[in-house]
N, CA and C atoms as an extended XYZ file, in Angstrom:
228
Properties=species:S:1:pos:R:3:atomname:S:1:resname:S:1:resid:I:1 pbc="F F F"
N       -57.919       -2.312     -111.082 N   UNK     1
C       -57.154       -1.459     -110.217 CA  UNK     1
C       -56.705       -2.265     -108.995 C   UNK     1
N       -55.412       -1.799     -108.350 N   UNK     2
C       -55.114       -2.798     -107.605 CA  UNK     2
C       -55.015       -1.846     -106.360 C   UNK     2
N       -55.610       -2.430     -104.996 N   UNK     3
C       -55.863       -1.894     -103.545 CA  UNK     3
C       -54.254       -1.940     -103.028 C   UNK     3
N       -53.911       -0.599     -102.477 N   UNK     4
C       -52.855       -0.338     -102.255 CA  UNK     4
C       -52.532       -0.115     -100.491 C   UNK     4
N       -54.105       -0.943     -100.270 N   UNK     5
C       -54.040       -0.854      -98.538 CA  UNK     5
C       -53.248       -2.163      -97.478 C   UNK     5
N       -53.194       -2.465      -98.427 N   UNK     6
C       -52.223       -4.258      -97.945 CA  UNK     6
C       -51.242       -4.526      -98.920 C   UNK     6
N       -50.004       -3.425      -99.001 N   UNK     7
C       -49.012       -4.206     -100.173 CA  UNK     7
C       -48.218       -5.228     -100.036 C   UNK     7
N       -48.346       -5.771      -98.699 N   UNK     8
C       -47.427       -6.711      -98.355 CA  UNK     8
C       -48.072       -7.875      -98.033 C   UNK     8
N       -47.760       -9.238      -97.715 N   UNK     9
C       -48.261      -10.528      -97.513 CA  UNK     9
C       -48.753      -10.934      -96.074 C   UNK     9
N       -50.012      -10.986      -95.667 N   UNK    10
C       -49.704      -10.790      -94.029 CA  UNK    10
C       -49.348      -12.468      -93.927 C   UNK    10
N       -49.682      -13.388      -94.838 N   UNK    11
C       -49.374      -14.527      -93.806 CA  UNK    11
C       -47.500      -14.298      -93.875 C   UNK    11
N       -47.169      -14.076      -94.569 N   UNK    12
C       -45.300      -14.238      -94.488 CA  UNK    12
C       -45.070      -12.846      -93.135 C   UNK    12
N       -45.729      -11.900      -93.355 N   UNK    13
C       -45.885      -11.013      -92.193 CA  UNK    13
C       -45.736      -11.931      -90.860 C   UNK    13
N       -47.262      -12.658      -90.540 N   UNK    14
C       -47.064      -13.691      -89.612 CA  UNK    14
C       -45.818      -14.479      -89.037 C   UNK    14
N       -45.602      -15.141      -90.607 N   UNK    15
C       -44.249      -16.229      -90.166 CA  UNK    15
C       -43.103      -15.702      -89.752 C   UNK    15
N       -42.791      -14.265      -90.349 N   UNK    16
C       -41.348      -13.469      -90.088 CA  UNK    16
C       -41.178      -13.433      -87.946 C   UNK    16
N       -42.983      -12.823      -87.670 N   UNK    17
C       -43.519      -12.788      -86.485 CA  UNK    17
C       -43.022      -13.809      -85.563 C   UNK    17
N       -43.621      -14.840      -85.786 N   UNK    18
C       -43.824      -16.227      -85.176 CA  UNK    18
C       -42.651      -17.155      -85.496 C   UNK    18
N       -42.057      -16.976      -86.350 N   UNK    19
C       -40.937      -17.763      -86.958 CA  UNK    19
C       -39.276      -17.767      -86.009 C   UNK    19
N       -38.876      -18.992      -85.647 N   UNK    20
C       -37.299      -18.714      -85.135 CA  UNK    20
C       -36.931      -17.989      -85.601 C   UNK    20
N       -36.139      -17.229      -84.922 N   UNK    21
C       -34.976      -16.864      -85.442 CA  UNK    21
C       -33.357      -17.698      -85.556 C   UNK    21
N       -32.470      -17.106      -85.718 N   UNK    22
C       -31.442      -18.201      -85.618 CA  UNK    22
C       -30.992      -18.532      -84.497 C   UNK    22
N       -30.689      -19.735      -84.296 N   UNK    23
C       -30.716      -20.420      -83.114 CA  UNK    23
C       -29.247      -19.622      -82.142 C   UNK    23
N       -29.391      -18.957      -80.871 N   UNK    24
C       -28.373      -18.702      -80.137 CA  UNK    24
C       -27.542      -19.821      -79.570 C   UNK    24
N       -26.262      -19.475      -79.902 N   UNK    25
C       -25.192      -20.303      -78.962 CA  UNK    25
C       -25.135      -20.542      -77.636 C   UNK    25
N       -25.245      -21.896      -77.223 N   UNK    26
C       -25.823      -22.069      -75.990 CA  UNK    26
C       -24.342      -21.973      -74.982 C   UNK    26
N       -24.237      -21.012      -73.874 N   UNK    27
C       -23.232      -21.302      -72.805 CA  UNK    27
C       -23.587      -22.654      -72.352 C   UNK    27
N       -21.727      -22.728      -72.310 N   UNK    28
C       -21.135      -24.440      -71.686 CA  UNK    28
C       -22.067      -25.067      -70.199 C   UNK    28
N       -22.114      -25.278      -69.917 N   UNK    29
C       -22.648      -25.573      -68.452 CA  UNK    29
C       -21.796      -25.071      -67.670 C   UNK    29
N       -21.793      -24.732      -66.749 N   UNK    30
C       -20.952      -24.469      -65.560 CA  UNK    30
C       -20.356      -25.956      -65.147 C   UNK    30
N       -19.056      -25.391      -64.469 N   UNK    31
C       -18.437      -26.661      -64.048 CA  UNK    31
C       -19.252      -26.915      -62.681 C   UNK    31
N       -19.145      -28.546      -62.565 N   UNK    32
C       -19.565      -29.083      -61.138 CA  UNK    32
C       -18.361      -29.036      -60.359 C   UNK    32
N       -19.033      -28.433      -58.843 N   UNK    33
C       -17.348      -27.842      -57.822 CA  UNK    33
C       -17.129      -29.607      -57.553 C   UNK    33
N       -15.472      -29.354      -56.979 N   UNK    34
C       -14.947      -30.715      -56.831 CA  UNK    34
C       -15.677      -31.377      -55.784 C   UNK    34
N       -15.640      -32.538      -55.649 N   UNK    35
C       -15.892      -33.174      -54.052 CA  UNK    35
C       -15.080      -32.754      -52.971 C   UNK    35
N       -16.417      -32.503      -51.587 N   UNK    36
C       -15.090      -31.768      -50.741 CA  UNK    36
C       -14.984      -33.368      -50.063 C   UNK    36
N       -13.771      -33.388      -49.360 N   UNK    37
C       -13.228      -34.691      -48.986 CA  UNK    37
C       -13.745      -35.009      -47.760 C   UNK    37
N       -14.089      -36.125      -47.384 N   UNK    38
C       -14.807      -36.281      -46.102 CA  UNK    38
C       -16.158      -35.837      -46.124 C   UNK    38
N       -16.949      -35.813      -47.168 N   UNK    39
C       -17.921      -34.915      -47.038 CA  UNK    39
C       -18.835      -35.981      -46.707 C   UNK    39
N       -20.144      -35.554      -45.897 N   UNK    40
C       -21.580      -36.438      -45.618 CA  UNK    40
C       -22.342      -36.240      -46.479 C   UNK    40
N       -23.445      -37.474      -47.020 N   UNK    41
C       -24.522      -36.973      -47.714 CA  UNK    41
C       -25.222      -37.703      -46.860 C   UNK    41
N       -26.645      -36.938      -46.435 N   UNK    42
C       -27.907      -37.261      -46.195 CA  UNK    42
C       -28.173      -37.865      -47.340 C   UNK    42
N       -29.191      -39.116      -46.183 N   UNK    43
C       -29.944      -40.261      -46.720 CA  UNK    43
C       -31.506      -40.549      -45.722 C   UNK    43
N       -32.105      -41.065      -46.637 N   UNK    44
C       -33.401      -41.576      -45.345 CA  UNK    44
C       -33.323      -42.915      -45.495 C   UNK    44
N       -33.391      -43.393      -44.071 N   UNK    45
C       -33.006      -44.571      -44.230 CA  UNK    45
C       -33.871      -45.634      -42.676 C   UNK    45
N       -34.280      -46.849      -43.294 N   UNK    46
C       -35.407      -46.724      -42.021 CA  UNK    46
C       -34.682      -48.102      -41.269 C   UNK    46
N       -34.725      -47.783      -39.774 N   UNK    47
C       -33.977      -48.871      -38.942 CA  UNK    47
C       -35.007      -49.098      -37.939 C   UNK    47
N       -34.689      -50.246      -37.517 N   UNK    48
C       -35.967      -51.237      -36.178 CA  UNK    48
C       -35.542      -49.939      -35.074 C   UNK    48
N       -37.005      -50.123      -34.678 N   UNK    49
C       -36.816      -48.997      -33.559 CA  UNK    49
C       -35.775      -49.247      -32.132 C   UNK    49
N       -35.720      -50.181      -31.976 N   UNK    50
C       -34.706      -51.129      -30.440 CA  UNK    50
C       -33.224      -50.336      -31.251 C   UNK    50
N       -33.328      -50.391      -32.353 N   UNK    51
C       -31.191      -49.990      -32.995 CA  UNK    51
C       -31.565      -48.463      -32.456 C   UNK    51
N       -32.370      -48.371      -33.260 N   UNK    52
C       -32.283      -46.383      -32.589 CA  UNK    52
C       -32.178      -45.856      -31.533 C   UNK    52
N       -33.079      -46.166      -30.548 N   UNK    53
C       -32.946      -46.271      -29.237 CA  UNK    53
C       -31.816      -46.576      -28.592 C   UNK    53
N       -30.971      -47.549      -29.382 N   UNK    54
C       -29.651      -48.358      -28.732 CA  UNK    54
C       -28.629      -47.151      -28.770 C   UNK    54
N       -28.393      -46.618      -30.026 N   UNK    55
C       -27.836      -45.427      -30.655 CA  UNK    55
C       -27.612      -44.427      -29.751 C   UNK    55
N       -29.463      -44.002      -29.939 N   UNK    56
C       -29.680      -42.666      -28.740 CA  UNK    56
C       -29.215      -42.471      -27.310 C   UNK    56
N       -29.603      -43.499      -27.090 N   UNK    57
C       -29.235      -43.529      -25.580 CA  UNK    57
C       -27.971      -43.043      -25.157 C   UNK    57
N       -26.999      -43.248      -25.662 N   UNK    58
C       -25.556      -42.599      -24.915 CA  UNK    58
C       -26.083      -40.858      -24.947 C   UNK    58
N       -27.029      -40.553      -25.939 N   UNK    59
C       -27.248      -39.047      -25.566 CA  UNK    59
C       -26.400      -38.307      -27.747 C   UNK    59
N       -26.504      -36.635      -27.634 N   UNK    60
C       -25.763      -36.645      -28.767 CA  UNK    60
C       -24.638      -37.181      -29.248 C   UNK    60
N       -25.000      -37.528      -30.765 N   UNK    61
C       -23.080      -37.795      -31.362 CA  UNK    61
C       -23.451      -39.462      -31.493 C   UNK    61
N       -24.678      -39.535      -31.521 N   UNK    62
C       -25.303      -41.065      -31.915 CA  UNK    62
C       -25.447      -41.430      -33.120 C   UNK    62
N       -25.233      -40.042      -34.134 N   UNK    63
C       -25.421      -40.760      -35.685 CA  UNK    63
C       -24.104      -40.509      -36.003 C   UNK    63
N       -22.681      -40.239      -35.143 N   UNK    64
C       -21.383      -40.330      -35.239 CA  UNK    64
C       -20.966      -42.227      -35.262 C   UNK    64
N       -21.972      -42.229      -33.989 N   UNK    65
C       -21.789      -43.710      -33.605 CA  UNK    65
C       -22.291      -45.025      -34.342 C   UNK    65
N       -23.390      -44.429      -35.053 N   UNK    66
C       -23.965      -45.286      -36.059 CA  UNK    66
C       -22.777      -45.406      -37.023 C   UNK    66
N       -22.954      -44.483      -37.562 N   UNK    67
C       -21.854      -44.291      -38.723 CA  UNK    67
C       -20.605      -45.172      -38.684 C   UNK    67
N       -19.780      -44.878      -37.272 N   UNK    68
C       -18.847      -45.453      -37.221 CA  UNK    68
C       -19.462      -46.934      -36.922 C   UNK    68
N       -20.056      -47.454      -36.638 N   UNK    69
C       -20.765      -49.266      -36.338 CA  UNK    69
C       -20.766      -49.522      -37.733 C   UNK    69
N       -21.137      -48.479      -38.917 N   UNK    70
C       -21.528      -48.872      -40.128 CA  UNK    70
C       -20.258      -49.404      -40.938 C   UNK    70
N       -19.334      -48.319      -40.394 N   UNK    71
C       -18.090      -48.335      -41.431 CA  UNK    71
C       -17.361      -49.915      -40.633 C   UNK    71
N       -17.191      -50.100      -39.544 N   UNK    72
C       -16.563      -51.417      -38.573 CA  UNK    72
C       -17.250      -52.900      -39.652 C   UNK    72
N       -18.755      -52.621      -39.458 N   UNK    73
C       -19.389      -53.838      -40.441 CA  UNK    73
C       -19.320      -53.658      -41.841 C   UNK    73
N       -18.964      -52.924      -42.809 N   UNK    74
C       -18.333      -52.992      -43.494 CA  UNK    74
C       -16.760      -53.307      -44.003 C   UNK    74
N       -15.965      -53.087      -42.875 N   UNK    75
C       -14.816      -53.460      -42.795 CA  UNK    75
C       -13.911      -52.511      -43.742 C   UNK    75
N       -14.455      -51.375      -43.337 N   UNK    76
C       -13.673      -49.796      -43.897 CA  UNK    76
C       -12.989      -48.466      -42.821 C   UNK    76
């Protein structure tokens, strides 16, 4: 006689469970926004303490002044 209390397979039960399904279509990435022009990026960046000081001293608008010393010795 055959037990009619489990007619079905539990391990395939399991796998149906546990098993992928079909793989979803992945959205594109989002676009990266343009470069805005002129833009700054922060950096850390380590300088002799006498340049900093040299910088500071006129008071704010000293990492304007760096900047611009940077771009002069570069020749940009």
């Amino acid at each position: 006689m055959v037990s009619t209390r489990r007619p079905r397979d539990p391990f395939a039960d399991a796998e149906a469970v546990f098993s992928k399904g079909p793989a979803k279509p992945s959205a594109p990435p989002p676009p990266k926004p343009a470069a805005i022009p002129g833009a700054r990026q922060s950096v850390t960046l380590r300088i002799d303490e006498d340049v900093l000081e040299h910088f500071q001293a006129d008071g704010p608008g000293w990492q304007d002044r760096m900047n611009a010393a940077l771009r002069a010795a570069a020749g940009l």
